[in-house]
Structures are given as C-alpha cells and as structure tokens.
N, C-alpha and C positions, 0 to 999 in steps of 0.2 A: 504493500500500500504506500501510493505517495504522500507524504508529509506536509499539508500547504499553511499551518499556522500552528505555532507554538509559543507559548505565553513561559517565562523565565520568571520565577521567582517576582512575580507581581504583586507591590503594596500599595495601598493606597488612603487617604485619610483623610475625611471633611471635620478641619476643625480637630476637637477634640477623638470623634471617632474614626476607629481604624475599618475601614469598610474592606478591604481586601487585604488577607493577610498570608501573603507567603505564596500564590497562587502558581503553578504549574500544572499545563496543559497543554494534549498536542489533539491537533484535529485532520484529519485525514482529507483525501480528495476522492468527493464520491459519499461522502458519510453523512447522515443527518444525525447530527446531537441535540438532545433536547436537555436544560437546566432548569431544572424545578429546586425549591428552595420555599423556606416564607420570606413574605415582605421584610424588606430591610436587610435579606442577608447577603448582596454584591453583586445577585446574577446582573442588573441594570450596568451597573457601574461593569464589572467585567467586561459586557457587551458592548457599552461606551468603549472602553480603552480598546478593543481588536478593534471595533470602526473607527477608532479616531476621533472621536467625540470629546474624550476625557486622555489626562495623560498621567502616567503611575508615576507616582511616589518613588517607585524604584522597581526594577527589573526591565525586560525586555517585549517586545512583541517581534519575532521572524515571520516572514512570508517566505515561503521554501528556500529557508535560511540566509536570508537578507532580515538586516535588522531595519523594519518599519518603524520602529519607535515613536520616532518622531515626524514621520509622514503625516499630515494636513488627510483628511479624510478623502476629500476629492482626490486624491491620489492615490489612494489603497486600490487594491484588485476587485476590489468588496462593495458594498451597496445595503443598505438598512430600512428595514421597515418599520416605521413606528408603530405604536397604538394608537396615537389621534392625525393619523393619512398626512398629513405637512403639505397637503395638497396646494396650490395657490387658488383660491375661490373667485376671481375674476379669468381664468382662462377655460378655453375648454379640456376633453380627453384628453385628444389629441399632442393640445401647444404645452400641458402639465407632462406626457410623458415624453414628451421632445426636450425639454426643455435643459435636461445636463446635457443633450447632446448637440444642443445647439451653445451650447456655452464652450461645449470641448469642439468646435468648427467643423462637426462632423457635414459632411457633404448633404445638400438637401434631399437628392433621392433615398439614399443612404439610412436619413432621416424618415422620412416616409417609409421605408423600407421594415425598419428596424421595430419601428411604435407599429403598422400593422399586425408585423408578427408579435408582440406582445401581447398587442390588444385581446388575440387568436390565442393564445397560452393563459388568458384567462378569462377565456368565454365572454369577452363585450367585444367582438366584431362587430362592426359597424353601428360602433358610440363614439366613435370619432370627435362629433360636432354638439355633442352634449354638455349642458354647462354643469359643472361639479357640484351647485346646489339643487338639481333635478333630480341625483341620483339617491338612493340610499347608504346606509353605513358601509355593508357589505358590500356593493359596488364600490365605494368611494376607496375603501382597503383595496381590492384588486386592482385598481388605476395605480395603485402606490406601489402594489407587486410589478404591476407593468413595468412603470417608469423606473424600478429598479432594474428588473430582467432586461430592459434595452438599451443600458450600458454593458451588458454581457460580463457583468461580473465572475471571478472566478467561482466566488463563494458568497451568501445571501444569510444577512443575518436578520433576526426576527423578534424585535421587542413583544413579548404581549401582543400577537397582531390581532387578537379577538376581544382584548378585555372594554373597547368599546361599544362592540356592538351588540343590540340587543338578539335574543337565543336562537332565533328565527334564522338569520344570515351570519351566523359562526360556521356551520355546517361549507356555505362557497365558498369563503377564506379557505377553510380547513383541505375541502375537496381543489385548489390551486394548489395547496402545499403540498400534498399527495402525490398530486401529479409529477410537480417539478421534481420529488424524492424519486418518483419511478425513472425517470429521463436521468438521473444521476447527478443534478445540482446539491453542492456541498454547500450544508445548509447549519446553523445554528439558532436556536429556536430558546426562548426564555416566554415559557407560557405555565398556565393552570386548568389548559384542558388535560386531564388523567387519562383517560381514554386515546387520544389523540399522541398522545405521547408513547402510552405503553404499546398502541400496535402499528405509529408508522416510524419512530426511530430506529436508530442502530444502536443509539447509547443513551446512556442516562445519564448527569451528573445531580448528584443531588449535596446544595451546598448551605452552610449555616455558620453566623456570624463570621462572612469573609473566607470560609475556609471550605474546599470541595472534599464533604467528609466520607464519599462513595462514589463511583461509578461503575458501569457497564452493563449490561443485557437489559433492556425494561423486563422483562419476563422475571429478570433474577433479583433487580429490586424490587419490583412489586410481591412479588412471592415469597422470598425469602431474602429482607434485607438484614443488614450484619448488624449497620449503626445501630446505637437503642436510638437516637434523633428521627433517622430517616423514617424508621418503626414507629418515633411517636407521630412521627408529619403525617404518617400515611394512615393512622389510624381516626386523626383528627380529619384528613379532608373526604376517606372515602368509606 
C-alpha cells in the first residue's frame, strides 16, 4: 500500500488546553478512514492541520514524504468539506464549483469540463444554472462535494458533512461518499453517523482528549473494542 499522508508526533494547544497531544498517523492511498471520538477530543483540529486550516504546535504533516507543514491549504493535494457547505450564496452551481478553478487559470473548456463531470458524480446533472438558495441542505452538501472533486484532489477530507442536515437528506451525502469509496478516492471522514462508518470504512480511529487511543477494522471496534473509553463511547451513543 502506498503511503500518501503521515502526521509526526503532532501537538497542538488553544490557550491553556492541549487539544492534540503527541498524534501519529499514517493514511494510505485508496483507504477511507473514518474518526469518531466525543466532542472536544481533536478529531476537528486534526483535520484542520492535514488541510491546512490550522498549524501544530509541533510535529510534522508528509505528503508521500514531503514535508507539507507549512503548505497554505490551497496548495495541499487535498480539498475539504465542511459541515455548513462554505458555499458563496450569490453565485450559481455551476460559477460555486468553478470557482478554485478558475482562481488556479484552469482553461475555460477544461473548466466546463471538469464541474460537468462533478456535477454527474453527485447526481445534480443539469443544476448547472441553479441559484444555491433554491436548493436544499443535502443538495447544497453535494455542490461542496462537487466543487471539491473538481480540483481532482488526491485525497478528500470530510468534516461532519451531515451534522447539518436534517435526517431526510443524510442518507444523498452518505450514498456520494459511498460511491466515491467504491471508485477508490482516499478519503478521511470525522463524522457520528455509527452505521455509516462501521460498514463503508477501512478503519476506525477512535480518539479522546487529543490522543488516538484505538484503531483498525470497524467490525473489531465495534464488536470487541480493547479501550475501557472506546467501550464506554460506544455504549453511550448506541
């Protein structure tokens, strides 16, 4: 398996608390991992510092062993999807998921090219000319999956991309990220769907106060985890 991001002894600290402490991790090409945790324990911030969002206190970020550290997000191999879409509300589909590519001087057909085929990877072909307050939550999430997948990222990371929307349109999100797993986009995923985790990832991390205190098989943390934590999280949410 190739190697395409590895986290070095990452600390990190707002203020008085230590939010990330001591973090090492490697994430594969082709894999989808998913980090469950409770509120508060670093999966955000983690996520932040691999996209570039935040910068560690100390340790490293590699991209198949180049040290990104200090890479500006728009410059990572990588792409992020929130939980409240970041969408621009004055443009349409279309000019929202053009929009880093027309900032990187990507050629106009190219451009038209590129957002088609997005749009077509997450079921709004021909929502092109649709203005971003017409659509729904879950529409509004898949235009953000688009406009991420058509900078052709190596790897696609995923804040919480459902905890906005209401239970009805979790399920579309859910069924894009599925797919994009079957096709083999190297994904990481910071959610609280249980379900969605334990049968489309590869891995589990499951992490608390800053520290990843388990990983690997969903099957084998959900069934039989080691942590007494992970055992108490898992008895509290399901």
């Amino acid at each position: 398996m190739k190697e395409l991001i590895r986290l070095e002894n990452i600390t990190k600290s707002f203020e008085d608390t230590d939010v990330l402490r001591g973090i090492d991790l490697a994430i594969n090409e082709n894999e989808f991992v998913t980090i469950l945790g409770p509120s508060g324990c670093g999966k955000t911030t983690m996520l932040r510092i691999i996209g570039g969002f935040e910068s560690p206190d100390s340790g490293k970020v590699l991209f198949q062993g180049r040290d990104i550290t200090n890479l500006p997000a728009n410059k990572r191999p990588l792409n992020t999807v929130f939980q409240n879409y970041a969408l621009f509300p004055h443009m349409n589909v279309f000019d929202n998921i053009a929009f880093g590519l027309r900032v990187s001087n990507t050629p106009e057909d190219e451009v038209e090219e590129r957002v088609r085929g997005a749009l077509k990877m997450v079921n709004l072909s021909g929502y092109e000319k649709r203005t971003i307050d017409k659509m729904s939550g879950g529409q509004q999430q898949r235009v953000a999956i688009a406009r991420a997948l058509a900078m052709q990222p190596d790897i696609m990371l995923f804040d919480e991309p459902t905890s906005a929307l209401d239970p009805e349109m979790v399920g579309e999100v859910l069924d894009v990220m599925v797919s994009l797993a079957e096709e083999g986009m190297t994904m990481i995923c910071v959610t609280h769907e249980m379900g969605f985790a334990r049968t489309v990832a590869d891995r589990l991390i499951f992490m608390d106060h800053g520290q990843i205190l388990e990983m690997g098989k969903p099957d084998t943390l959900f069934n039989s985890p080691r942590h007494p934590r992970l055992r108490q999280f898992l008895t509290q949410i399901l």
